[in-house]
C-alpha positions as CSV (number, residue, x, y, z in Angstrom):
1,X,2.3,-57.3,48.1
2,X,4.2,-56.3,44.9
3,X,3.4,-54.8,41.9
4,X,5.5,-55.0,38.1
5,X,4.9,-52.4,35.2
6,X,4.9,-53.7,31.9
7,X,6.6,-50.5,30.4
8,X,10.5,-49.9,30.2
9,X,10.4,-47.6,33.9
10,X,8.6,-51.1,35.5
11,X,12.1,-52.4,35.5
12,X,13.5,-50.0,37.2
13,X,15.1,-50.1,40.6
14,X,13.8,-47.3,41.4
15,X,11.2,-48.8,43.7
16,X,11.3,-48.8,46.7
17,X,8.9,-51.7,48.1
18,X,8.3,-51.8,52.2
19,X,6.8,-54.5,53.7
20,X,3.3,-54.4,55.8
21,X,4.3,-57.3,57.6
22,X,7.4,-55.2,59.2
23,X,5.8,-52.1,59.7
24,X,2.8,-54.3,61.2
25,X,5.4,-55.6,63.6
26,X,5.9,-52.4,65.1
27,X,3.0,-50.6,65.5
28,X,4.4,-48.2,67.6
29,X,7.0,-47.1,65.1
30,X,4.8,-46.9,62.6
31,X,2.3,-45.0,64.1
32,X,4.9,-42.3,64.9
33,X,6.0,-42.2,61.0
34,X,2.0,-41.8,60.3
35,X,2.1,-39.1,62.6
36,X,5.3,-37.6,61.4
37,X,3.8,-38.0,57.7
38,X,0.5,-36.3,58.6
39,X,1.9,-33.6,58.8
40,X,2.8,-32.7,54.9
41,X,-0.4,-33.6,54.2
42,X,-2.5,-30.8,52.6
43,X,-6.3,-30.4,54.6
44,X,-8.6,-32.6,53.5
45,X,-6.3,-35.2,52.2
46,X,-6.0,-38.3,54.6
47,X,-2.8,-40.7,54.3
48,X,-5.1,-43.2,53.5
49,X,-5.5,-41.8,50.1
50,X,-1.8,-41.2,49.8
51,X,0.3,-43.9,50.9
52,X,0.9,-47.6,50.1
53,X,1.6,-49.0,53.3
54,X,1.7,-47.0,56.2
55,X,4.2,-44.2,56.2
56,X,5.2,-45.0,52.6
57,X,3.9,-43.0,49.8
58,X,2.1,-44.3,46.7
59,X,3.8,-44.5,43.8
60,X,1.0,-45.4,41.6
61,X,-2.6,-44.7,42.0
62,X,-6.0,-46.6,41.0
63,X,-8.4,-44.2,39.2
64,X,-12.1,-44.9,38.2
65,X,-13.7,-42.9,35.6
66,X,-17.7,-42.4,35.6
67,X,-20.0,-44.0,33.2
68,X,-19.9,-42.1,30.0
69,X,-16.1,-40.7,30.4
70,X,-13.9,-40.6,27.6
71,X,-10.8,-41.7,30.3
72,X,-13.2,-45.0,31.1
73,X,-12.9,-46.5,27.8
74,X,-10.3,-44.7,25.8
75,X,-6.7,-45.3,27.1
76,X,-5.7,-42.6,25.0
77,X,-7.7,-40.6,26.8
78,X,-6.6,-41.3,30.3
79,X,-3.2,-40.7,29.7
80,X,-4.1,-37.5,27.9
81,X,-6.4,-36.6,31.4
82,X,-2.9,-38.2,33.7
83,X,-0.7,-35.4,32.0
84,X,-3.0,-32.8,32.8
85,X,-3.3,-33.6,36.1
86,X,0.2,-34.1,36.7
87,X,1.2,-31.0,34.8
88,X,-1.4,-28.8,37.0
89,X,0.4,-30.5,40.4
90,X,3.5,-29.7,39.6
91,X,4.3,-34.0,39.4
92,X,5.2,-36.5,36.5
93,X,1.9,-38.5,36.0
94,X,1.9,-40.9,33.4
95,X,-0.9,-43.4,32.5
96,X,0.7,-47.3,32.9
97,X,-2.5,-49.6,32.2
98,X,-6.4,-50.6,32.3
99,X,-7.2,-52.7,35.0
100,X,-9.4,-55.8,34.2
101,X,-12.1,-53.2,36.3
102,X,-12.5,-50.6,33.6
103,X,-10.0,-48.5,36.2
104,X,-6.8,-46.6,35.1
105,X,-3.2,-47.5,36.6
106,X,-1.3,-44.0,36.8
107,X,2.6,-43.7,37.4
108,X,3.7,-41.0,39.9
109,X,7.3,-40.9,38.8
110,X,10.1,-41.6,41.0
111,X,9.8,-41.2,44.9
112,X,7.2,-38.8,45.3
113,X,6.6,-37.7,48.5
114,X,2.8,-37.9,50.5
115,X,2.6,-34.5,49.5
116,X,3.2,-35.0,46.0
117,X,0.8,-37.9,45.7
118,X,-1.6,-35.6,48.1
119,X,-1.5,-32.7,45.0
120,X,-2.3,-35.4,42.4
121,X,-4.9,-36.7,44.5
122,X,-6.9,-33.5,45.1
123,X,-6.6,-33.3,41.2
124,X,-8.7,-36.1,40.7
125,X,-10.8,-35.7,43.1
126,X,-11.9,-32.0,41.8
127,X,-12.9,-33.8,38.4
128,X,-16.7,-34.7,37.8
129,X,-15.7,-37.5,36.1
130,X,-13.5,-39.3,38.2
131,X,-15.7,-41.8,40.4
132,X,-13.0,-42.4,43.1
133,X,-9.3,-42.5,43.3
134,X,-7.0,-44.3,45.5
135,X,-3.6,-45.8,45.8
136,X,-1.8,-49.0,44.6
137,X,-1.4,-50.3,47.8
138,X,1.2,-52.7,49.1
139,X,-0.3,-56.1,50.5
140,X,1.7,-59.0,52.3
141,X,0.7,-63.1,52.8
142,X,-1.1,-63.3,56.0
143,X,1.1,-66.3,57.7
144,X,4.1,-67.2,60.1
145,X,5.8,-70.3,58.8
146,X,7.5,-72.8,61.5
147,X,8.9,-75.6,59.7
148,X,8.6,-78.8,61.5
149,X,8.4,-82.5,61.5
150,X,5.4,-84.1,60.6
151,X,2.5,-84.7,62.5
152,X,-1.5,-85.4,62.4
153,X,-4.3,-82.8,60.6
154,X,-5.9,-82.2,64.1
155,X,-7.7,-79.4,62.3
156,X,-9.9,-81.5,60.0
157,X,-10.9,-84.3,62.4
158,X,-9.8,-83.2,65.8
159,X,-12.6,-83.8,68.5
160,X,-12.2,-80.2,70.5
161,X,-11.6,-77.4,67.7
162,X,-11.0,-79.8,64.3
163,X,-13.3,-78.7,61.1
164,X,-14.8,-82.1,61.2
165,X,-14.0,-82.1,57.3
166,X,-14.1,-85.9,57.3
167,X,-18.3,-86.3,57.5
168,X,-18.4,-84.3,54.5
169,X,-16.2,-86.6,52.2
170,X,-19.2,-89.1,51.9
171,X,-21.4,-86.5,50.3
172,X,-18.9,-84.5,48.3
173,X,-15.0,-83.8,47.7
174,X,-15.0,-80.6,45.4
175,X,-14.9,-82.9,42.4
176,X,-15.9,-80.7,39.3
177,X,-14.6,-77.2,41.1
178,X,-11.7,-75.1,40.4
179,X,-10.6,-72.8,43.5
180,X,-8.2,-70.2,42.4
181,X,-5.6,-69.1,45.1
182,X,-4.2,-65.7,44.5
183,X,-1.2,-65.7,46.1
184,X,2.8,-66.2,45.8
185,X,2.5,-68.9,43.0
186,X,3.1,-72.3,43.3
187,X,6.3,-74.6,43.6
188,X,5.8,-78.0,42.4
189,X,4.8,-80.7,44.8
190,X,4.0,-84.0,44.3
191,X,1.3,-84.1,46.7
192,X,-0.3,-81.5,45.0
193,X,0.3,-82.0,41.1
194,X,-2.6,-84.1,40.0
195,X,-4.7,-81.3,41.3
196,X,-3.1,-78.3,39.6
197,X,-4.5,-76.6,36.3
198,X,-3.1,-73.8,34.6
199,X,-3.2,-70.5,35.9
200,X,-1.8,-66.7,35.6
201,X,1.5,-65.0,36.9
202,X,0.1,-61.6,37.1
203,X,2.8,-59.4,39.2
204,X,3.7,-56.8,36.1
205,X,7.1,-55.4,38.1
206,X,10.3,-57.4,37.7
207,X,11.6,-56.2,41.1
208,X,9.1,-57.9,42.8
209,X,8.5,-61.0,40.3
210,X,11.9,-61.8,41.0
211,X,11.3,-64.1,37.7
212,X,13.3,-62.1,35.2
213,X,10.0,-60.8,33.1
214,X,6.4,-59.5,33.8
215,X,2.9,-60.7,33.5
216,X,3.1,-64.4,31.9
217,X,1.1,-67.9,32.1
218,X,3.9,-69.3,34.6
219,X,2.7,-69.1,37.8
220,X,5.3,-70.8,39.4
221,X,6.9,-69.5,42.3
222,X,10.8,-68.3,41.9
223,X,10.9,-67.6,45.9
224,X,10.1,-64.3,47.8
225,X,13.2,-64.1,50.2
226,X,14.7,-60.8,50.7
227,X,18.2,-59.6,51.6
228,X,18.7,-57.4,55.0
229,X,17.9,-54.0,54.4
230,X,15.2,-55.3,52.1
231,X,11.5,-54.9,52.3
232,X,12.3,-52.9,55.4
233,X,13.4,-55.7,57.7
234,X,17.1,-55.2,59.3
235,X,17.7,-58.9,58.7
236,X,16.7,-61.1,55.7
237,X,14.5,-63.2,55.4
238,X,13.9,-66.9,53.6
239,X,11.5,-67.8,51.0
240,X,7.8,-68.7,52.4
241,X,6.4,-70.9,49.4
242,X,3.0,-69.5,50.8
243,X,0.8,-70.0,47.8
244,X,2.0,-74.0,48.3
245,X,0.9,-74.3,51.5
246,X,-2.3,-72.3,50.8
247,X,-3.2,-74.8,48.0
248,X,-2.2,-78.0,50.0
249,X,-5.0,-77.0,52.3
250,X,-7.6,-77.0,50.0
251,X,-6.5,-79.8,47.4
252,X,-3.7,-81.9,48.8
253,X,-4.3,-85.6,47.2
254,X,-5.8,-88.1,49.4
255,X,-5.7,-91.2,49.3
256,X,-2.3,-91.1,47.6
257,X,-0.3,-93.5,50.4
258,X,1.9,-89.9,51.1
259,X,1.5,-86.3,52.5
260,X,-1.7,-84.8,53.8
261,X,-5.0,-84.6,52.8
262,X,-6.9,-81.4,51.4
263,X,-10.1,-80.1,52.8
264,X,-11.5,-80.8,48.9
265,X,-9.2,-82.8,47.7
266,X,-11.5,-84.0,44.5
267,X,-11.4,-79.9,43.6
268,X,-8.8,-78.4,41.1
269,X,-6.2,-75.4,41.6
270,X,-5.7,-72.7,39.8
271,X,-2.1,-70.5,41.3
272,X,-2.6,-67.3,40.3
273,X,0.9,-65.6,41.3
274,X,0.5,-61.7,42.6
275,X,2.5,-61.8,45.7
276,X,6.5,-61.9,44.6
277,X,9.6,-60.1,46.9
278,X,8.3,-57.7,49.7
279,X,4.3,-58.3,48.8
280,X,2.3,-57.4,45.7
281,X,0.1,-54.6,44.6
282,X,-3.7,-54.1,44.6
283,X,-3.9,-53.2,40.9
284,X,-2.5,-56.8,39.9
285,X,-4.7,-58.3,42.9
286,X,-7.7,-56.6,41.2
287,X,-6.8,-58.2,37.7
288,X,-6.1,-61.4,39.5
289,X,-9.8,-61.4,40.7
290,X,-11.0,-60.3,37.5
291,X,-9.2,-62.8,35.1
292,X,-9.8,-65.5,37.7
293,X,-13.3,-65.5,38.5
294,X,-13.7,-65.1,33.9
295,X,-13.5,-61.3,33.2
296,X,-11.7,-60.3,31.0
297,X,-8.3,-58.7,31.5
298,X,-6.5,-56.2,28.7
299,X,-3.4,-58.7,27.0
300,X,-4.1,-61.6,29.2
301,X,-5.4,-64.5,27.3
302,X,-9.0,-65.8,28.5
303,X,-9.5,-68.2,31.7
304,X,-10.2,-71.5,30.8
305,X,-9.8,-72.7,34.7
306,X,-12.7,-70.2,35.3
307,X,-13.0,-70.3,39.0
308,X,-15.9,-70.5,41.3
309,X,-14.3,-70.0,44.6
310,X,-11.5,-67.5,45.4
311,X,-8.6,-67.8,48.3
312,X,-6.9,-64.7,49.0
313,X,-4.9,-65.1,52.3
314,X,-3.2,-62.1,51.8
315,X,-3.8,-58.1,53.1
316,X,-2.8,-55.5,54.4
317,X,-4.1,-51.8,56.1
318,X,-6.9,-49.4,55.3
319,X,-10.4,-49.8,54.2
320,X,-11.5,-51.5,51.2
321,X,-10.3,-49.4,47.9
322,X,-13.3,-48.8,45.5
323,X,-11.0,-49.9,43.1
324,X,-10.3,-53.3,45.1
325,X,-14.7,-53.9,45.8
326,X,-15.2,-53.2,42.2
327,X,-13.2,-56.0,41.7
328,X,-15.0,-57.9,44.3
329,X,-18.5,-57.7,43.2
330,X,-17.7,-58.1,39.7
331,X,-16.6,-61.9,40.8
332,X,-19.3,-62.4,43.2
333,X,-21.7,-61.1,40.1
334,X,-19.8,-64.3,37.5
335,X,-21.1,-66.3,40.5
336,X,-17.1,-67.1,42.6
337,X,-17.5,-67.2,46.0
338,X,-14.3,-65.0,47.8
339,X,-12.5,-66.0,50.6
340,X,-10.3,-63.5,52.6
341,X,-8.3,-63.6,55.8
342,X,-8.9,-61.7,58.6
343,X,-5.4,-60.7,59.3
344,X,-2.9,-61.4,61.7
345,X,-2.5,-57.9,63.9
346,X,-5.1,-58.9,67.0
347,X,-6.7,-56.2,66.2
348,X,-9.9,-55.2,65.0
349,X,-10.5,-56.8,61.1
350,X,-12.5,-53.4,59.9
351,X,-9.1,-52.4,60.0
352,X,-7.5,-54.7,57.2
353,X,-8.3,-54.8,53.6
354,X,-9.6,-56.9,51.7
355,X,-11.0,-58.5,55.0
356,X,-13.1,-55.4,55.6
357,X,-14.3,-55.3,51.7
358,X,-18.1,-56.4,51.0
359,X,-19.2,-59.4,49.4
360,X,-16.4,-61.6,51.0
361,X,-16.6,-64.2,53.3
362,X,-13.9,-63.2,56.1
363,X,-12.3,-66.0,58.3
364,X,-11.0,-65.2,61.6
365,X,-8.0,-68.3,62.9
366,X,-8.3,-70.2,66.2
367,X,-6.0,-72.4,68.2
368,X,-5.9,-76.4,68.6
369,X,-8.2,-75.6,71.8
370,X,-10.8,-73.9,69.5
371,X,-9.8,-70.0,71.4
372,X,-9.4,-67.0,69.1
373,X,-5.7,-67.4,67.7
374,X,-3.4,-65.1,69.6
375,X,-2.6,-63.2,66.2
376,X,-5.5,-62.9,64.7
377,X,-7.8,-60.2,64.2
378,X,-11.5,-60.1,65.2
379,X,-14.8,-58.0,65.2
380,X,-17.7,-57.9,63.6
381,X,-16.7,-57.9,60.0
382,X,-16.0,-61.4,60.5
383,X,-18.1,-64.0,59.3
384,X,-16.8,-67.3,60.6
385,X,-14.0,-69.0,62.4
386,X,-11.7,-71.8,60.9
387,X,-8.4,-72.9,62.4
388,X,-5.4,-70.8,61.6
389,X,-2.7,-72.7,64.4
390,X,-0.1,-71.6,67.2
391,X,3.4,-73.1,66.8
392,X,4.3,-71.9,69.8
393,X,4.1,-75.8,70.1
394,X,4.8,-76.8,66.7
395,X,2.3,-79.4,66.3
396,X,-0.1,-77.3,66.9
397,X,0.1,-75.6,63.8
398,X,-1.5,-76.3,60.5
399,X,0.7,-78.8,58.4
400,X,0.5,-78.5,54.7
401,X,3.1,-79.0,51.4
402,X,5.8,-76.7,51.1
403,X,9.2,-76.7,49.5
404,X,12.8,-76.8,51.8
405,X,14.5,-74.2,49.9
406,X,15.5,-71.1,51.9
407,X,15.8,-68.8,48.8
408,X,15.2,-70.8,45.2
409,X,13.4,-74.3,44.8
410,X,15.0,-77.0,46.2
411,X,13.2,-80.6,47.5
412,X,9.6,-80.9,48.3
413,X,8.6,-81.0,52.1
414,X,6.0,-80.0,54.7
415,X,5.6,-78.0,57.4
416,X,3.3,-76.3,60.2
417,X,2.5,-72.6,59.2
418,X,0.4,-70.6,61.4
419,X,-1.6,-67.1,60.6
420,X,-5.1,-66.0,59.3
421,X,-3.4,-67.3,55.5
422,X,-4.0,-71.1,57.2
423,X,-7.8,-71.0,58.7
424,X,-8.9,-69.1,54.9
425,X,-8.2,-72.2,52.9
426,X,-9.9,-74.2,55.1
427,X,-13.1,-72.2,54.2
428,X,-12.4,-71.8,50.6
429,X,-11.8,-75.7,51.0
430,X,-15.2,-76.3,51.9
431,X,-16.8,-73.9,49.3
432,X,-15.5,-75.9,47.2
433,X,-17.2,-78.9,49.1
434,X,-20.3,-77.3,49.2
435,X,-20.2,-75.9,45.3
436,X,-19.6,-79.5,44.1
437,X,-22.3,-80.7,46.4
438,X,-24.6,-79.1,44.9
439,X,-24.1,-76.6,41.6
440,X,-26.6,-74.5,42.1
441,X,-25.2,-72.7,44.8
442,X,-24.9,-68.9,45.3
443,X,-21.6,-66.7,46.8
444,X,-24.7,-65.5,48.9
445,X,-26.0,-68.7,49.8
446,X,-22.2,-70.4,50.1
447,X,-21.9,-67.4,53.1
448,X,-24.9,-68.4,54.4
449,X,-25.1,-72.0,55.2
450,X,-21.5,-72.0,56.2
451,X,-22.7,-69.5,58.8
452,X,-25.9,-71.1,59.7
453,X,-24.5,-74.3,60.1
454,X,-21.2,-73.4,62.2
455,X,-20.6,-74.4,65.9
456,X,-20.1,-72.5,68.9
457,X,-16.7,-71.9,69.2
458,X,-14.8,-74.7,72.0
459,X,-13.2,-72.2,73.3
460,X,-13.3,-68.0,73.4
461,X,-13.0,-65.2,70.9
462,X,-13.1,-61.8,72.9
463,X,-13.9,-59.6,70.4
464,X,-16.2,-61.4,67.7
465,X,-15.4,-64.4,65.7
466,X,-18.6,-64.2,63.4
467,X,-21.0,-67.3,63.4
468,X,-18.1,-70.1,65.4
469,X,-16.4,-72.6,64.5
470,X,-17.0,-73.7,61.3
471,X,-18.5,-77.0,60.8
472,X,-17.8,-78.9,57.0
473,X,-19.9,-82.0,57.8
474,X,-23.1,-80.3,58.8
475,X,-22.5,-77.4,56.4
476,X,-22.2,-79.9,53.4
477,X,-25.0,-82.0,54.4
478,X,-27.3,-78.8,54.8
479,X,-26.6,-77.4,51.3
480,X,-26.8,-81.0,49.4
481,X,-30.4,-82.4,50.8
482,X,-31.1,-85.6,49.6
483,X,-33.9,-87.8,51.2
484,X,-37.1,-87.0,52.9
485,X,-36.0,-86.7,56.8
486,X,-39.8,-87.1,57.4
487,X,-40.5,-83.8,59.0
488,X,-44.0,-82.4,57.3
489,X,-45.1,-79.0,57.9
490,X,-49.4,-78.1,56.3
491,X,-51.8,-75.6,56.0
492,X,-55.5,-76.9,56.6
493,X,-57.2,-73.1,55.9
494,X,-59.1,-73.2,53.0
495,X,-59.7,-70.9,50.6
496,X,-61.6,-70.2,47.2
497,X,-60.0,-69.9,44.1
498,X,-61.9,-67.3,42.0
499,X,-63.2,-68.2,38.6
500,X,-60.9,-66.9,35.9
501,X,-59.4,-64.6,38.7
502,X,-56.2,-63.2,40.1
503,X,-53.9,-66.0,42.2
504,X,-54.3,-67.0,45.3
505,X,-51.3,-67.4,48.0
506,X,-51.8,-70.1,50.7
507,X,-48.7,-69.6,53.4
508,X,-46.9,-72.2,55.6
509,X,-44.2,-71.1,57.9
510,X,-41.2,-73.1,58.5
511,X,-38.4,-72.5,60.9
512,X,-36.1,-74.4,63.0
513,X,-34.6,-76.2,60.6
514,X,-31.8,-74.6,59.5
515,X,-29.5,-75.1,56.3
516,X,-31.4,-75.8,52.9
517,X,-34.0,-77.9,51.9
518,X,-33.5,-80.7,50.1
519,X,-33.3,-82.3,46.6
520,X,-36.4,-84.0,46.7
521,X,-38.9,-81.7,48.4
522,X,-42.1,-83.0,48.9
523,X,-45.2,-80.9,48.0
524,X,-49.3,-82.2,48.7
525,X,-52.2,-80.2,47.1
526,X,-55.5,-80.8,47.9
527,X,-57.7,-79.1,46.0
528,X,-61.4,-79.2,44.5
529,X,-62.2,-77.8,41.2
530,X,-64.6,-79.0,38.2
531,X,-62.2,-78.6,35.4
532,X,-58.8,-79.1,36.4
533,X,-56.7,-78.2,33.2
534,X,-57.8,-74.3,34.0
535,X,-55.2,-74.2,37.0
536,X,-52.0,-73.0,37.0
537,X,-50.1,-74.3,40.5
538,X,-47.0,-72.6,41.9
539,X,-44.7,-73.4,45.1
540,X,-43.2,-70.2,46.1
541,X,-39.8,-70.3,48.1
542,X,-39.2,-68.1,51.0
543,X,-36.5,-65.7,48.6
544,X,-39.5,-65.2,46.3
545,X,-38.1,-67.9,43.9
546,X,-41.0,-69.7,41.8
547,X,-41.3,-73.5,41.5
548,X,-44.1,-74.3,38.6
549,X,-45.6,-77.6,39.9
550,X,-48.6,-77.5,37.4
551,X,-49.2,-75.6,34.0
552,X,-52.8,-74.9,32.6
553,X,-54.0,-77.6,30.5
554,X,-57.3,-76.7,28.0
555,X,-57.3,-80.5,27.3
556,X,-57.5,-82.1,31.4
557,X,-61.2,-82.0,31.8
558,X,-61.0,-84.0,34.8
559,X,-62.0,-82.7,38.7
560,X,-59.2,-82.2,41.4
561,X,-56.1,-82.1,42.3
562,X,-54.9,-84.7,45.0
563,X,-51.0,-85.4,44.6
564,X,-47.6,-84.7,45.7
565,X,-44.7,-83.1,43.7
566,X,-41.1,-83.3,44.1
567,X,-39.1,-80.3,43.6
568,X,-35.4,-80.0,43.7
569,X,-35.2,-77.0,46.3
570,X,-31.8,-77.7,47.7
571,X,-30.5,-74.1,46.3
572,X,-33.3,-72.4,48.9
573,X,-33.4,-71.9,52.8
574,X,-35.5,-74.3,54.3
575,X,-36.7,-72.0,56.9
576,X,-39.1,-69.3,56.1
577,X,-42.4,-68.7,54.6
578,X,-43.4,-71.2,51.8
579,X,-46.4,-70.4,49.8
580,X,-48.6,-72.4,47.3
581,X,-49.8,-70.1,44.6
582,X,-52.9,-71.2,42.6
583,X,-54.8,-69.8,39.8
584,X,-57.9,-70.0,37.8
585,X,-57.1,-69.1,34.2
586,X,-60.1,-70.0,32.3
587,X,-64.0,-69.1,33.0
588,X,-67.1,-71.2,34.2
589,X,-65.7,-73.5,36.7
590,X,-64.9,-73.0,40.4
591,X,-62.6,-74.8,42.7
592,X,-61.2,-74.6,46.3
593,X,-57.8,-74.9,47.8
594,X,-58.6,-77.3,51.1
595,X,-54.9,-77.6,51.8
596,X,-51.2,-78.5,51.4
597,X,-48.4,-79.5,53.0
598,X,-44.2,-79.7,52.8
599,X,-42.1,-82.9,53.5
600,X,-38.8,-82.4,54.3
């Protein structure tokens, strides 16, 4: 990825920005760089806290201050706390900006070495009040475009290894949810344009924003091509309008008479530019998340397209930054559900950040015959499988909107695109499916059900592909309920309920089922009691979530309870333990709990 400064020296050419994707190409070479590097390296200091892509040193580094540090709040006092630390290393460290975490964006000066960043590291480190440090790392767009002629959407509706999107439309099309995608921007499309809303250009460096100024509200996408010698590729290479064909995915119009469809193509995008020439940076990828799932962000106007799912098909090497989970989890906390590819390196995803970060749902790609996708990476970090292409045979990739300029915008087009960047959208697609579906859902419980209610995969995944192949139709039927199937599931054990006295819990186990239960959950009591306004009756969910189905009543003088409730419980697992909680809150009557049952 790429990364702008705001300040006078983020203009500079200074930088010198080197493409994961190239040195991911040639593993080999790279490795012997790493090696080579290593070797500078003071003890103790790996060159994953000193380099921004492999074999490249940082030029900037992420710090987090503990709770109760003057450098957490004050910006004052982090750059006072950057000079000292630069001046005791022997480096020029100067203090660039406050991430929307809390964290502090130092400057190393100009082309340190991994040794230099190593010294400034260590300084850090040694403070009690630094929570973790780690560098601005370079990430890439995880695809491999192939522009071709048009051709079917095998991947939503395809018998053998399609998504089987199309059963879901009945029951919901992402109406009344904004997904942001945090990516390369977006070039307008017609086949796209009813669904955009406004988003954020957040690359702060005009080197890789390529758009002539820094951080802005224009997301729109200039082009990332790159001259030979560039991004450290021997040949050039041609604009990828990524961020497009990401978006077309999820929200495409349908039913338009043109183009392709989107997975939810009733849902709204937000482009939230952070990938520009070469890549983007983690610090503006951490803002990105913050601003997009509502945080707040230092000098960036507030969201008003908050977000409740995020896209990011987009990584590169290491394990997760602190700096980059902090992000995370503060966006899973606001309630967005995060989407992140698994990478394209066939190799194992603990590998590749963010795909490796917590709280995420990570989506490995698969081929038209529902196998593992040669490129794509696997293991058990994955959570599900979506399909990603192989235009080996053109057709068989994933056709979406893109643009047919090689460097700046020219006419609107499509093409097949394959890579870990195509299956993502297709999961972020149906979070949105399932958000609009029904509101009430979790990240947690978004990761859940679109795990539970996956398929096995048609084909093979040697190495781990998480839950299979995953399955909109089932998935969104699962998570919005709706009408009693008929399935009813009682407890005939009777117990007392004590006069005035603590609650009792009456269990019934259910399992089997799988997915949620839904909207219109039906609960019988059966109980005997001479003064009914005394009880209090509760249905308990297997997460421990309380349903009040009756409140105490001094006024109800009558005997019994014999009825059945309906309770909304589509946000809760249908299997596990259900319990019926009753209590006696008033003296001098006695009842008896003789049973209940669920309906499903």
């Amino acid at each position: 990825m790429r990364t702008s400064s705001s300040s006078p020296r983020g203009s500079s050419p200074r930088r010198k920005l080197i493409s994961v994707a190239a040195l991911s190409a040639a593993l080999l070479t790279a490795a012997s760089a790493q090696a080579a590097v290593a070797q500078d390296v003071p003890s103790g200091t790996p060159a994953a806290r000193t380099e921004a892509a492999p074999g490249t040193p940082a030029e900037r580094l992420i710090v987090g201050y503990k709770s109760g540090a003057a450098e957490a709040t004050s910006d004052k006092a982090a750059a006072a706390d950057a000079a000292t630390k630069g001046e005791k290393a022997g480096e020029d460290v100067d203090f660039r900006r406050r991430l929307g975490t809390g964290a502090a964006l130092v400057d190393l000066g100009t082309g340190p070495t991994t040794a230099d960043v190593a010294d400034v590291v260590a300084e850090y480190r040694a403070d009690p009040q630094v929570a973790y440090v780690v560098p601005d790392r370079l990430n890439k767009p995880l695809a491999t475009p192939n522009d071709t002629e048009y051709a079917k959407q095998w991947d939503l509706f395809e018998t053998t290894a399609g998504m089987r999107v199309p059963g879901a439309w009945d029951l919901a099309t992402g109406s009344g949810v904004t997904v942001a995608v945090i990516d390369t921007g977006y070039v307008t499309h017609s086949d796209l344009a009813a669904n955009i809303v406004g988003g954020y250009d957040f690359i702060s460096d005009t080197a890789v924003s390529v758009d002539g100024n820094g951080r802005d509200s224009n997301p729109a996408d200039p082009g990332d091509w790159y001259a030979a010698g560039e991004c450290g590729q021997t040949t050039g290479g041609s604009s990828s309008w990524h961020g497009t064909h990401v978006a077309g995915t999820i929200a495409a119009a349908t039913n338009n008479g043109k183009g392709v469809a989107g997975v939810a193509y009733g849902a709204k995008i937000s482009p939230v530019r952070v990938l520009g020439k070469c890549g983007g940076y983690d610090s503006d990828i951490i803002d990105a998340i913050t601003w997009a799932s509502g945080g707040t962000v230092s000098g960036v106007p507030a969201n008003a397209n908050v977000a409740k799912v995020i896209n990011m098909s987009l990584g590169g090497g290491g394990a997760c930054s602190t700096a980059t989970q902090s992000a995370i989890n503060g966006a899973v906390s606001r309630g967005t559900t995060v989407v992140v590819a698994a990478g394209n390196e066939n190799q194992n995803a603990a590998n590749s950040s963010p795909a490796n970060c917590g709280n995420v749902i990570t989506v490995a790609a698969t081929d038209r015959s529902g196998n593992r996708a040669s490129y794509s990476n696997y293991g058990t970090i994955v959570d599900i499988a979506a399909p990603g292409g192989e235009t080996a045979t053109a057709a068989n990739g994933i056709l979406s909107t893109l643009n047919s300029g090689t460097r700046t915008p020219s006419t609107e087009n499509y093409a097949y695109y394959q890579g870990t960047s195509m299956a993502t959208p297709h999961i972020a697609g149906l979070a949105a499916l399932m958000k609009s579906a029904n509101p009430a859902l979790t990240p947690a419980q978004i990761e859940s059900a679109v795990k539970s209610n996956a398929r096995a995969l048609p084909g093979t995944c040697s190495g781990g592909c998480g839950a299979g192949l995953a399955d909109a139709a089932k998935t969104v039927q699962a998570v919005k309920g709706g009408t009693s199937t008929g399935a009813t599931y009682s407890s005939t054990t009777a117990m007392s309920i004590p006069d005035n006295g603590s609650a009792v819990e009456s269990p019934i186990g259910v399992s089997g089922r799988g997915g949620y239960a839904p909207s219109t959950l039906q609960v019988g009591v059966d109980i005997t009691h001479t003064y009914r306004g005394d009880l209090v009756i509760d249905l308990v969910a297997p997460d421990g979530s309380v349903y009040r189905l009756k409140s105490a009543d001094g006024s109800d003088s009558a005997d019994d309870v014999n009825t059945t409730y309906t309770v909304n419980a589509s946000a809760e697992t249908a299997d596990g333990t259900w319990k019926l909680r009753v209590q006696d809150t008033a003296s001098y009557d006695t009842g008896r709990l003789n049973g209940w049952r669920l309906t499903f």
